[in-house]
KESE-311506 format. One record per residue (C-alpha): x, z, y; residue in one letter; residue number from 1. Coordinates in pm, 1 decimal. Last residue first. Example, Ala and Ser with C-alpha at 12.3 -4.5 7.8 and 13.67 -1.06 7.14 Angstrom:
! KESE-311506
1367.0,714.0,-106.0,S,2
1230.0,780.0,-450.0,A,1
//
This chain:
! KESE-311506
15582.9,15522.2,4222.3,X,283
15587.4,15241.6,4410.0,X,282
15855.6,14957.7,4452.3,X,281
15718.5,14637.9,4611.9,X,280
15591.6,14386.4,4404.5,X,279
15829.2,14197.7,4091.1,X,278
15569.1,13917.9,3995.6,X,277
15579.7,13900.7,3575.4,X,276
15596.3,13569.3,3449.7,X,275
15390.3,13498.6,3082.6,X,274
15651.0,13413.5,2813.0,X,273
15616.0,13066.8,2644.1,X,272
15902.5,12886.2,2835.7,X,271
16144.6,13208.7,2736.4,X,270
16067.1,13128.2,2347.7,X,269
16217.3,12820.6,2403.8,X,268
16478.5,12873.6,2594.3,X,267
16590.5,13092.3,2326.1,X,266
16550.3,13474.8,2350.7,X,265
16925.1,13696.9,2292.0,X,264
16869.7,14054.3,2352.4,X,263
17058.3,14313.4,2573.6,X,262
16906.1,14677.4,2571.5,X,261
16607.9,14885.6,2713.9,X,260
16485.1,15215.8,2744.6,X,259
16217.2,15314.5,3021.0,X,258
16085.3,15660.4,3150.7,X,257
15755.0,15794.3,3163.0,X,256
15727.0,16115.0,3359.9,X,255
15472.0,16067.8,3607.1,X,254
15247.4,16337.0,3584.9,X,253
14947.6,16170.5,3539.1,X,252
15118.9,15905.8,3366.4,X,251
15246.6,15584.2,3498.4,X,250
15101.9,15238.0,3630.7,X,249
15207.0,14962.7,3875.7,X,248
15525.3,14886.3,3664.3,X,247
15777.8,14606.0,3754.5,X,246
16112.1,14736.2,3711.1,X,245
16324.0,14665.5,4017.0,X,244
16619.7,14454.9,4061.5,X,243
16964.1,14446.6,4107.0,X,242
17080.9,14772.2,4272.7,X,241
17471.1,14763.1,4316.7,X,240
17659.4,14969.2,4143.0,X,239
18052.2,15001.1,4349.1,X,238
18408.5,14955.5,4223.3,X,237
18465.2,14638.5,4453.4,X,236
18626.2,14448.5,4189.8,X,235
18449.7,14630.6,3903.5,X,234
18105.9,14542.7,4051.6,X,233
17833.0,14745.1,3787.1,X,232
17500.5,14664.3,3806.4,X,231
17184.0,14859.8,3890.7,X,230
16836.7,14839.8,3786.3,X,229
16578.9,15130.4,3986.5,X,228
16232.6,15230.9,3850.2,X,227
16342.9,15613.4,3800.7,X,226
16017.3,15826.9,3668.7,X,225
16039.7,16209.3,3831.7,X,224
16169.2,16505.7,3720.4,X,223
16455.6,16524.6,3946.0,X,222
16545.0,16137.7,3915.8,X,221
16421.7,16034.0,3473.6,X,220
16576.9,15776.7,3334.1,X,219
16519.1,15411.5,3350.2,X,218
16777.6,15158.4,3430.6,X,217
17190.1,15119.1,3402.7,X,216
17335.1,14744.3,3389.8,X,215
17699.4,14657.5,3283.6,X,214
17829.9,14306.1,3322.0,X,213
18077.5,14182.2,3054.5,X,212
17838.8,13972.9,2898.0,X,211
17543.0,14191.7,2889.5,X,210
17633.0,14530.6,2868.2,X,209
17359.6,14822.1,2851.6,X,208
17335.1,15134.6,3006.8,X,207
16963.0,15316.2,2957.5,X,206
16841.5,15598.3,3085.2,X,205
16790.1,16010.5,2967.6,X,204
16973.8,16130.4,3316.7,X,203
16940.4,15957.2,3691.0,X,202
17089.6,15963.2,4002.8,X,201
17043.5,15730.9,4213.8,X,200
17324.1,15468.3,4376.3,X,199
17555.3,15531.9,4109.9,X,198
17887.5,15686.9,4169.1,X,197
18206.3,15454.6,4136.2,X,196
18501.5,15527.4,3911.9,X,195
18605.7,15882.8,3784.3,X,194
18896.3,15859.0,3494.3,X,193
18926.6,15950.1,3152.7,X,192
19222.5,15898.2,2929.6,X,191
19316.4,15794.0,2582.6,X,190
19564.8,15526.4,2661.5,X,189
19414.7,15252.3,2456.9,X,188
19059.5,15387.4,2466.2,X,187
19059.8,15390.4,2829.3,X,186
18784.9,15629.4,2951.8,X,185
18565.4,15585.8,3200.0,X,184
18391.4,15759.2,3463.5,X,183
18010.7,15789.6,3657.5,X,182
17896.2,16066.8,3924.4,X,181
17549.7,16034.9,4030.1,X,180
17416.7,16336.4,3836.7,X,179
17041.2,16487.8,3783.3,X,178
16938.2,16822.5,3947.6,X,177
16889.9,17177.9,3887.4,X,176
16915.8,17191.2,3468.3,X,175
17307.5,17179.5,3486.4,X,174
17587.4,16926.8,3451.8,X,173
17333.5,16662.0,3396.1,X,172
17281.0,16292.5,3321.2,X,171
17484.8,16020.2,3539.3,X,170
17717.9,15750.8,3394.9,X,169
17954.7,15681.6,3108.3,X,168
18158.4,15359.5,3065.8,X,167
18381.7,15339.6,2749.6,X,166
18668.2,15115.9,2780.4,X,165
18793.0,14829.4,2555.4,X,164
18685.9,14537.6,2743.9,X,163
18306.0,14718.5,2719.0,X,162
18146.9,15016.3,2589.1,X,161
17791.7,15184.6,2703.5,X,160
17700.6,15502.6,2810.8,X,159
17387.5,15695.1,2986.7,X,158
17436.2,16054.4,3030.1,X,157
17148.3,16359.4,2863.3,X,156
17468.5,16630.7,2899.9,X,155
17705.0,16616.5,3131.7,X,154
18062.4,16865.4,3219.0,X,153
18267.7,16608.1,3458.9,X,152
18664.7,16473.7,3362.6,X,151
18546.0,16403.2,3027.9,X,150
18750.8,16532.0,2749.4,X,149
19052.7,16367.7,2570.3,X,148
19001.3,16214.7,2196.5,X,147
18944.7,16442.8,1865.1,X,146
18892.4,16256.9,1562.9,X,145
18625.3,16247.2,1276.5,X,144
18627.7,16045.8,920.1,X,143
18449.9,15846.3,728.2,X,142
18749.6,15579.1,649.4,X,141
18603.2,15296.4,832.1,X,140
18359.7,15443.5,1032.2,X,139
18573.4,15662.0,1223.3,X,138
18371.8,15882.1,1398.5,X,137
18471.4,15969.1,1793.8,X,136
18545.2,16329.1,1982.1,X,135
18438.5,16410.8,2376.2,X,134
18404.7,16748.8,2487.9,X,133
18304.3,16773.6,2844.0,X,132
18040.1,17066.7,2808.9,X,131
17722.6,17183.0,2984.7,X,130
17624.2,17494.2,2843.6,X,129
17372.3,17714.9,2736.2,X,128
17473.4,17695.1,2337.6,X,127
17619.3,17367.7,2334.4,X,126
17521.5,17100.8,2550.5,X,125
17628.9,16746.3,2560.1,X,124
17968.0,16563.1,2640.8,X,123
18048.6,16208.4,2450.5,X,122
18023.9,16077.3,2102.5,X,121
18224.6,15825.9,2013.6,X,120
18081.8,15635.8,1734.2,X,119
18385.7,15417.6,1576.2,X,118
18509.5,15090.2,1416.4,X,117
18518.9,14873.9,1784.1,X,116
18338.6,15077.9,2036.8,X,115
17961.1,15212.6,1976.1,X,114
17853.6,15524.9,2209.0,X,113
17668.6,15821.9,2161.0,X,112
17596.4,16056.5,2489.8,X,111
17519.5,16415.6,2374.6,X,110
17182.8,16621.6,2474.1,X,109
17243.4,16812.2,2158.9,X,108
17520.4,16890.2,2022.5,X,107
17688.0,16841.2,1695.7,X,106
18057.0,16572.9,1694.7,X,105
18202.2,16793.0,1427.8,X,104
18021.8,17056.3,1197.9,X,103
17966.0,16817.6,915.8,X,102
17767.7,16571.1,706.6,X,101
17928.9,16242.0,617.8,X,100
17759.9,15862.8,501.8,X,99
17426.5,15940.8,404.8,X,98
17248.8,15632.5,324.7,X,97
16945.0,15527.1,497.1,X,96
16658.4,15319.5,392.0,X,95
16501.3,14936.6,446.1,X,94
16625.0,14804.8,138.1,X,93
16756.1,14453.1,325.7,X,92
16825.4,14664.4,665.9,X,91
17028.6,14929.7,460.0,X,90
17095.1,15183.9,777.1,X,89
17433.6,15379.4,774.7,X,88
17365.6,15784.3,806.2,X,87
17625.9,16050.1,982.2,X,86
17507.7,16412.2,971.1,X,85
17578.4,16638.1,1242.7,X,84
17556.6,17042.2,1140.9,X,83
17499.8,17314.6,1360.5,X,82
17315.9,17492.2,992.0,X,81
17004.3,17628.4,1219.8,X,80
16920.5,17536.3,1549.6,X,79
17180.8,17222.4,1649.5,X,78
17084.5,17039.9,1340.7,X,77
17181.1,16682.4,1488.3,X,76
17132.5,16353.4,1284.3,X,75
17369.1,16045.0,1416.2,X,74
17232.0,15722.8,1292.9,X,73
17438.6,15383.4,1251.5,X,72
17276.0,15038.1,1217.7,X,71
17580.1,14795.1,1057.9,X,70
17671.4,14471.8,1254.4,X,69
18063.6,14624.8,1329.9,X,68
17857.9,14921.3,1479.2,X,67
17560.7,14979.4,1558.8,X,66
17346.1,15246.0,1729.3,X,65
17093.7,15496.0,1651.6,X,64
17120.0,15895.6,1790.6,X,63
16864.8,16051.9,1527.2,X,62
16604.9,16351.0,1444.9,X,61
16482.7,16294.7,1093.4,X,60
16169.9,16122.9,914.3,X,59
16218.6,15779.3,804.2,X,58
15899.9,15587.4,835.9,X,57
15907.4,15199.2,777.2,X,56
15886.0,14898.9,907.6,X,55
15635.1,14803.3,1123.0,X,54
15639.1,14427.9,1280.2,X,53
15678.5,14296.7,1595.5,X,52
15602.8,13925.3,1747.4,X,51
15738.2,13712.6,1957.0,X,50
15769.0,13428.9,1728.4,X,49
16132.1,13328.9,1753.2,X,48
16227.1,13655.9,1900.1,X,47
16147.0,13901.9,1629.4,X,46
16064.6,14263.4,1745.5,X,45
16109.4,14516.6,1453.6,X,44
15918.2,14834.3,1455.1,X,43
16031.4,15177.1,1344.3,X,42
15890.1,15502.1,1262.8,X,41
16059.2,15869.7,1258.4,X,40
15740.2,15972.4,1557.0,X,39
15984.4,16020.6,1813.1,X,38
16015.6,15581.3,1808.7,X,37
16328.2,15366.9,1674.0,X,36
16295.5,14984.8,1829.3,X,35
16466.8,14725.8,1698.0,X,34
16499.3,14386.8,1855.8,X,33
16660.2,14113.7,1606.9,X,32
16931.2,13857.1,1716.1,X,31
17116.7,14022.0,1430.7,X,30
17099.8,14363.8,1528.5,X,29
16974.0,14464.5,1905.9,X,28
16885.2,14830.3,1942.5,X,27
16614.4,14991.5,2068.1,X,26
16591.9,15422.0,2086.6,X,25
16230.4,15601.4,2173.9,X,24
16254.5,15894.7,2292.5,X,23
16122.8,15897.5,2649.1,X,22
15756.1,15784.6,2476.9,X,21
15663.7,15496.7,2248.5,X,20
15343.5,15472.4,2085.9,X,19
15364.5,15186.1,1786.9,X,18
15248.2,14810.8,1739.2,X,17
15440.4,14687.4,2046.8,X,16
15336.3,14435.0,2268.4,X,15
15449.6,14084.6,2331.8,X,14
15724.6,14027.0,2555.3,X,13
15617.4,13986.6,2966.5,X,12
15852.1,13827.0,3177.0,X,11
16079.0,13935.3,3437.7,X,10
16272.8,13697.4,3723.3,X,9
16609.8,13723.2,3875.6,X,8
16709.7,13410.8,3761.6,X,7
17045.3,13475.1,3641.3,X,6
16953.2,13812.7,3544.9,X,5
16674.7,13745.8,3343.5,X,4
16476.8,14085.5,3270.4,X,3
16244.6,14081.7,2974.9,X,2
15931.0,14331.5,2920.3,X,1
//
């Protein structure tokens, strides 16, 4: 599915070829929708046509993202070596290249976050725990550095970067319940601050920036599917809920959550979707 913000309206893409579960990743590259499943395959979604295509299957755990119009993958051995491993995605060849392995920037549950030349990678657990580490990858000379820690312990939290901040929001400080709590950190002073709480809480989301304007949706609201959009008003330093997503169905035990990210579709393309009714929100 497609939200339009401006007129408040969802419309129906074409499906998928592939299962896709609370795992799945999607990126945007080159006016291109990717979409990275549990299963190491991937699909491409091509706007023009509306169509998706399989790719390929690359089999490794990964955090994918992109950076300066490169696909970046984060690989986490947390059980045996507690090794990350940095690959860069070859769209024409279709296969990764090892870029760095290492004992920086490894736990599991972390946030990962593109911003200018570097991943920053963003609280998580290690061991037991609920940490507030923060550190970024340089991709331009391979290398990692330390930045300030998060003013809340989270693991499984929803990020984004825009205007030269980096915007994390919810996940967990502990398996009881999900967080509220949001913060950002300046990149040019190197400091985290707390700025409005969402209106649910939610971990394992999306946050997405379109334009400026971020959006959080999907995730999981003690252990059960979150339907809820919400924007972010700077001036007034509150989320306000923007629209619903429009699903009638779930699992039997209602734990299917929703990714998403910000995709360019031509006027075009947007004339030939079907319209989807937003009804009242049931779960």
């Amino acid at each position: 599915m497609c939200y339009l913000p401006e007129k408040d309206e969802w419309k129906h893409l074409a499906d998928g070829l592939l299962e896709r579960n609370e795992y799945t990743q999607m990126i945007n590259h080159r006016d291109q929708l990717y979409a990275f499943s549990s299963h190491s395959e991937i699909e491409r979604y091509d706007p023009i046509f509306n169509r998706w295509s399989f790719l390929d299957q690359l089999k490794f755990l990964r955090k994918v993202t992109v950076v300066r119009d490169e696909i970046y993958s984060i690989e986490f051995e947390t059980s045996r070596s507690g090794k990350s491993t940095i690959k860069r995605f070859n769209v024409e060849r279709c296969s990764w290249q090892t870029v760095l392995s290492s004992h920086e920037g490894c736990r599991r549950g972390s946030c990962v976050v593109a911003a200018g030349n570097h991943l920053y990678v963003c609280g998580g657990i290690t061991g037991d725990d609920f940490v507030t580490k923060a550190e970024r990858f340089d991709t331009a000379v391979n290398k990692w550095e330390e930045i300030a820690s998060m003013q809340q312990a989270r693991g499984y939290c929803l990020g984004a970067a825009t205007e030269g901040k980096i915007f994390i929001a919810g996940g967990r400080e502990n398996w009881e319940s999900c967080l509220e709590t949001c913060e950002i950190f300046n990149i040019s002073t190197n400091e985290w601050q707390f700025i409005g709480n969402l209106n649910v809480p939610r971990d394992d989301g999306s946050m997405v920036s379109r334009m400026g304007t971020l959006y959080v949706l999907g995730g999981i609201n003690d252990e059960r599917s979150e339907l809820s959009v919400e924007c972010y008003n700077p001036t007034e330093d509150k989320w306000i809920e923007k629209t619903t997503i429009p699903v009638e169905f779930f699992s039997e035990y209602d734990e299917d959550t929703f990714t998403g990210c910000v995709l360019k579709l031509s006027k075009g393309v947007l004339d030939k979707l079907d319209v989807i009714k937003v009804k009242s929100r049931r779960i």
